[in-house]
N, C-alpha and C positions, 0 to 999 in steps of 0.2 A: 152094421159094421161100417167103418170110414178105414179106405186105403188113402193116405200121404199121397198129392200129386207127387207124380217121379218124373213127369216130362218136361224139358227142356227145350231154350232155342226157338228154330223158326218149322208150323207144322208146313206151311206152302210160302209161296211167294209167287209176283208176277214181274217180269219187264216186259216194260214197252210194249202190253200187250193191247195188241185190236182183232176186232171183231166186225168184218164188214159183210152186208146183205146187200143182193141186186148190182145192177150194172147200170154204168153212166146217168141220167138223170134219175133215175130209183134208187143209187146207190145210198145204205145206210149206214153210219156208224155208230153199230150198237158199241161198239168200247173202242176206243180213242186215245192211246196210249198211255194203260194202264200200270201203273206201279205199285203195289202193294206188298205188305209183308203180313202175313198172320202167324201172330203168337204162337207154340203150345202149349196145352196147359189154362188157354183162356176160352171168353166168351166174346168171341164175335160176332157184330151186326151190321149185316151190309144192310143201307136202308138208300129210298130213293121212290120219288113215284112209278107210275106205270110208261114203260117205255123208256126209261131212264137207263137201261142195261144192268140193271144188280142180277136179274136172276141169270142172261145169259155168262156173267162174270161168275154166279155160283156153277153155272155147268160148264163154261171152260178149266175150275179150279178142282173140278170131280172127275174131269176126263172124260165127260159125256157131250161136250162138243171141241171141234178145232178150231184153234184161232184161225185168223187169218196171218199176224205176226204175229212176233213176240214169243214169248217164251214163258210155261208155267213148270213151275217144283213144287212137287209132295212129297215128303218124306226123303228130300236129298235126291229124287230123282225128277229128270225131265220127262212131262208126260209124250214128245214131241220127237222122242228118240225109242221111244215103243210103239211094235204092230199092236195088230188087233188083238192078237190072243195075247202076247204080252201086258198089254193094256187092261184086258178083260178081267186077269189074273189080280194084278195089281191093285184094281178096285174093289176085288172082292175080300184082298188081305188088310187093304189102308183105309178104303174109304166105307163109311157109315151113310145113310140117308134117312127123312123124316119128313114125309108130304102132308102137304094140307089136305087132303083127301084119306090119311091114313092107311090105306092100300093093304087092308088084311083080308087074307083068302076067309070067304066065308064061310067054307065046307072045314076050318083049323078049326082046334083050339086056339085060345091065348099061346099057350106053350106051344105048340105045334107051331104057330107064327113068327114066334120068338125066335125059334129054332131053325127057321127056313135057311136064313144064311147058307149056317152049318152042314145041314144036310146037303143043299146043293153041291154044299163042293165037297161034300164027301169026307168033310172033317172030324174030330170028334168033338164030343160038347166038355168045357171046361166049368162043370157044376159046381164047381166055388165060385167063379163069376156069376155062373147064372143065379145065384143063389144072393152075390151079391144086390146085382140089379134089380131081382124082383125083390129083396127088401128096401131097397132106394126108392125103388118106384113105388111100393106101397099094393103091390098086387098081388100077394099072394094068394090072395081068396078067388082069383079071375083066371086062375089059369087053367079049369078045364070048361073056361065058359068061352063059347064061340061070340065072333063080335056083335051080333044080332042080341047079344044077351047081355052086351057093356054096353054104357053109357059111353057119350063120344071123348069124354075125356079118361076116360078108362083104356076107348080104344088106342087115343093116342100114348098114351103110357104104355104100352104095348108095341105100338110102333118106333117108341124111344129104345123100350129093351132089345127090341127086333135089332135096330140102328146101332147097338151097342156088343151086340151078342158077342161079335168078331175081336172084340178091342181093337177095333180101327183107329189109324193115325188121328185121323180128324171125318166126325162127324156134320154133313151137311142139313140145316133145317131149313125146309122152305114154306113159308108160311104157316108154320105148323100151328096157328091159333085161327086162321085164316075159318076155318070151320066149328069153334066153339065159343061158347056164351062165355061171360066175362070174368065169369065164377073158375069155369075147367078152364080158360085160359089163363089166369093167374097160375094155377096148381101147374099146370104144363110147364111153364116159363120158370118157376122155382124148381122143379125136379130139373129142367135145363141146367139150370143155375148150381145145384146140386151135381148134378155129375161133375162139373166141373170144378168144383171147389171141394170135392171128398174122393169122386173118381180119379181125378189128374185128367178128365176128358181136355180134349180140343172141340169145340161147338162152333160151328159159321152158321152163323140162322140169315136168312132174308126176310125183309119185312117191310111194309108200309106203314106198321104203328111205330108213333113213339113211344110207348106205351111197353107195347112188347119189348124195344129197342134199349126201355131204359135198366133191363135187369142184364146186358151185358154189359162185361170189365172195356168193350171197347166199342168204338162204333165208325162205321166209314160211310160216308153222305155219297152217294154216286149220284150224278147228274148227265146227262147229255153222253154219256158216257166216258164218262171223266171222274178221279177223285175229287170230291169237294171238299172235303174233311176227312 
């Protein structure tokens, strides 16, 4: 099944955002007056080498760390004008995630994993979506196999559905190839590519390929921590 992208406009944005570690001669500037805007509805790739500040840039834009200045919006709001439980909320209605490590409880099922979201917050599950993603993603034969019993590009296809369960504003991927051969990571980086172009998803992936980088509609070069492109 293909749903019409419906989403418009801008999913986040940054001004003049920084990001500083340590005091006086340690002091570091992981992001250095950042200005950015992401699409929705697209496929974004923050890339950069190590140390470069892309991923501290992707967990300022998830609400999972505080700037030092500047200012970030998701979904129309500041993250920077919410407490904690505010905040808490808020990630768990807008924001998706997708680690290079996969991060599926091993005592789940697939489904069971899938569903975690939901369950935490005590929601209910919308089994026309779910019903969607597990045919996007191609797993319906894996869902009552625990991850010990998928291959690692199965588990991450699972980790995407997990990522997606909520229909979050915008989904973050961090490295998400980072731990598969070149074969599941092709497949990974098209279902990425696929949500976004049949789901109407928003994607921010981070990465050091270009490789993986070149299956997004956009791409932003961070350096020193700075936009460079």
């Amino acid at each position: 099944m293909t749903i019409a992208p419906t989403r418009t406009g801008i999913a986040a944005e940054t001004h003049d955002l920084a990001k500083t570690y340590g005091y006086g001669d340690a002091l570091v500037h992981a992001l250095d007056g950042v200005d950015l805007t992401i699409a929705a509805g697209r496929f974004t790739a923050i890339m950069g080498p190590s140390g470069s500040g892309k991923s501290t840039l992707m967990h300022c834009l998830a609400g999972l760390d505080t700037p030092t200045s500047g200012s970030v919006v998701v979904a129309g709001r500041e993250l920077a004008e919410m407490d904690d439980t505010t905040l808490t909320r808020f990630r768990r209605d807008h924001v998706g995630f997708v680690f290079q490590a996969f991060n599926l409880l091993p005592m789940l099922t697939a489904k069971q994993n899938i569903l975690l979201p939901v369950d935490l917050a005590g929601g209910k599950v919308d089994t026309e979506w779910l019903g969607i993603l597990v045919d996007v993603l191609g797993i319906g034969d894996r869902l009552s196999h625990r991850p010990s019993e998928m291959s690692g590009g199965q588990q991450q296809r699972v980790a995407v559905a997990r990522g997606l369960v909520t229909r979050p504003t915008i989904m973050f991927a961090d490295e998400p190839t980072g731990n598969l051969d070149s074969h599941s990571s092709a497949e990974v980086l098209g279902l990425l590519r696929r949500c976004v172009r049949e789901l109407g998803q928003t994607v921010v992936m981070v990465t050091h390929d270009p490789n993986a980088a070149a299956y997004a509609d956009d791409v932003v070069v961070i350096e020193d921590g700075r936009v460079a492109s």
